[in-house]
N, C-alpha and C positions, 0 to 999 in steps of 0.2 A: 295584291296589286289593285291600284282601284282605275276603273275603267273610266276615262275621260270622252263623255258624248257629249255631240254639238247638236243639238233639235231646229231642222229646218220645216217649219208649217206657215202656213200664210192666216191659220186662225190663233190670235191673242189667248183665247180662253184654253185652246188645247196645248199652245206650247205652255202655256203656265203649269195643266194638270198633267204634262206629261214631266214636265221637271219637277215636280212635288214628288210623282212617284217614284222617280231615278232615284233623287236625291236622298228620297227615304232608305235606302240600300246601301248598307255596309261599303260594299265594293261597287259605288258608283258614284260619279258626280258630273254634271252638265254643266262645262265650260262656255258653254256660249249659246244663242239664240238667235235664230233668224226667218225673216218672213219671207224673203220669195228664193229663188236660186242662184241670184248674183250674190247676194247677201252670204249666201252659204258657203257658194265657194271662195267667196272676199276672208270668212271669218274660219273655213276650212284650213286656207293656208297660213292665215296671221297664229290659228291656236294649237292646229296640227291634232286634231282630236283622235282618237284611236276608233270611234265607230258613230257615221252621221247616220242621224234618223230623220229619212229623207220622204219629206209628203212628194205624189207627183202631183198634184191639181196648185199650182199656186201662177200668181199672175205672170200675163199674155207675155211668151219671150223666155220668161226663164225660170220657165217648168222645171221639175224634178228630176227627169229626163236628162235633160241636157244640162241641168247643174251633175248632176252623176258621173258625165262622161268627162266632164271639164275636172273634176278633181279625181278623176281616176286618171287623166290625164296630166294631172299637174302632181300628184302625190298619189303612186302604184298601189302604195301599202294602206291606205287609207280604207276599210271596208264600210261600206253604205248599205244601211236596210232600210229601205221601204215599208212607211206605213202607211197607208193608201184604203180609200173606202172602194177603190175598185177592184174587188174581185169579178175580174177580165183576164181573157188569156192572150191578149194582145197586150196589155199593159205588161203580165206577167213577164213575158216575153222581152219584150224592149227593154225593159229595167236589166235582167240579164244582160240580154244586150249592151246596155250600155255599163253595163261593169258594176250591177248590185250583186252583191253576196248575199242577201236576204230578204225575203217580202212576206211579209204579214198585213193583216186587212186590221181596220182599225176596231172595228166590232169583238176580235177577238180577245181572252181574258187577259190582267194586268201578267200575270203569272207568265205566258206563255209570252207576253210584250218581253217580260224580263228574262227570260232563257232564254232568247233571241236576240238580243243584246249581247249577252253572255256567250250564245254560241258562234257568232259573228267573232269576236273577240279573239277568237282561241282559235280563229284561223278555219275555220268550216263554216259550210254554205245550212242556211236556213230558210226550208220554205214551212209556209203554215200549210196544214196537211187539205186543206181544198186546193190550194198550188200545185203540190204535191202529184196531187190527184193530175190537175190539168197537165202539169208536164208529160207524167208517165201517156197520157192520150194522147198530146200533140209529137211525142216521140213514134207512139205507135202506126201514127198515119201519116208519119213522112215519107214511107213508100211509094205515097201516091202525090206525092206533092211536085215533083218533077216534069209529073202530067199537068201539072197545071196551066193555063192558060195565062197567060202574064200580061194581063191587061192595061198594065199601067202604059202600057206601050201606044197606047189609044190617046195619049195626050200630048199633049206639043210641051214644052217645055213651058211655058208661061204658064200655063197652066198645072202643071207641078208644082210651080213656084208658089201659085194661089192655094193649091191645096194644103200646102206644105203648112203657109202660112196661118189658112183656116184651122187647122188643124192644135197649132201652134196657139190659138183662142183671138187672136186680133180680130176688128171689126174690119166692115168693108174699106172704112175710110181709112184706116193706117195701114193696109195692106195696097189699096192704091196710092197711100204716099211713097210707100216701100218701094213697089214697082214702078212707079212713074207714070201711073193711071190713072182715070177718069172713073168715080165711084162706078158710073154704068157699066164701064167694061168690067169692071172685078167683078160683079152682080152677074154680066153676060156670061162670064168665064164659068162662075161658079154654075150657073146652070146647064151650062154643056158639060162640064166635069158629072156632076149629078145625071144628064142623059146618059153620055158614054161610059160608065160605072152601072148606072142602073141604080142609083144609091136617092136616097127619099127625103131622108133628114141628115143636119148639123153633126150628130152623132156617128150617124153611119160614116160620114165622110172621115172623120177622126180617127176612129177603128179603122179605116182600110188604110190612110194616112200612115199610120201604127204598124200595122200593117204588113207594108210595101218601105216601111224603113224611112222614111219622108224625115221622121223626125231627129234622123242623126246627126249628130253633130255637124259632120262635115256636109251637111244636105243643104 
């Protein structure tokens, strides 16, 4: 039976070399291509592919992320692996989260890309074995996680909205179109977000974002 993948990446060059390699496989063939996450899940349901290979880094709005949860939510049986240059154990996390069956990092060989395609397929979950790794730690220390202090509690609600949105890669200015803001306040926002977090840089805010769930669907 040959495996029908649909390749969502936001770089030209990669989804090209990633459908040279599919296509060279007996049992495989790439139905369809797309650049950001609307695209994917638009071409998700017209083609009904049996396993997307879903980037999360693609443009502001409609991340990888949230194209995942939208076709796990529009088609159950659809299984999504993630290939992603972020080996992160928040990204790792969220992608679960949002309904992947598999995540592998893009650095890893063609071989191991293609047994992950293949093991997603056949109904089992696929992590690359640094995943792996991170899971079995983030299992080990949810003992204490309850202890946790839940910070996010320190922010007013508009202010989750800016994070959420930060987080989400929008600039100052389409996030005060979003909210109904004046560039300075989103700027002010963001900086009291960053106080009351303790958080330094663009990045940090994203990871905690990640996080604290910010980026779900229904958020």
């Amino acid at each position: 039976m040959t495996i029908s993948v649909l390749i969502a990446d936001d770089h030209a060059v990669v989804r090209s070399g990633l459908a040279m390699l599919i296509n060279s496989q007996q049992d495989m063939q790439v139905v369809g291509v797309a650049a950001d996450g609307r695209e994917a899940v638009e071409l998700g349901v017209k083609l009904l592919p049996q396993v997307v290979l879903m980037d999360l880094s693609m443009p502001p709005g409609e991340n990888g992320l949230i194209a995942t949860a939208r076709l796990k939510e529009l088609l159950p049986e659809i299984r999504v692996l993630i290939l992603t240059m972020h080996d992160d154990e928040e990204y790792l996390f969220q992608s679960l989260k949002a309904g992947a069956v598999g995540y592998i990092v893009k650095t890893a060989p063609d071989f191991d890309l293609l047994k992950a395609i293949r093991t997603v397929h056949q109904g089992e979950s696929y992590l690359y074995p640094s995943a792996a790794k991170t899971l079995i730690e983030r299992f080990l220390r949810q003992g204490n996680k309850s202890e946790e202090f839940e910070s996010l509690q320190l922010l007013t609600e508009r202010e989750k909205q800016t994070l959420r949105l930060v987080a989400m890669g929008y600039a100052n200015k389409d996030i005060a179109e979003q909210l109904c803001l004046s560039v300075k306040t989103v700027e002010a926002y963001k900086a009291r977000i960053m106080e009351k977090l303790d958080l330094k840089t663009r990045p940090e805010m994203v990871r905690y974002a990640m996080k604290k769930g910010l980026l779900d669907l229904e958020g």
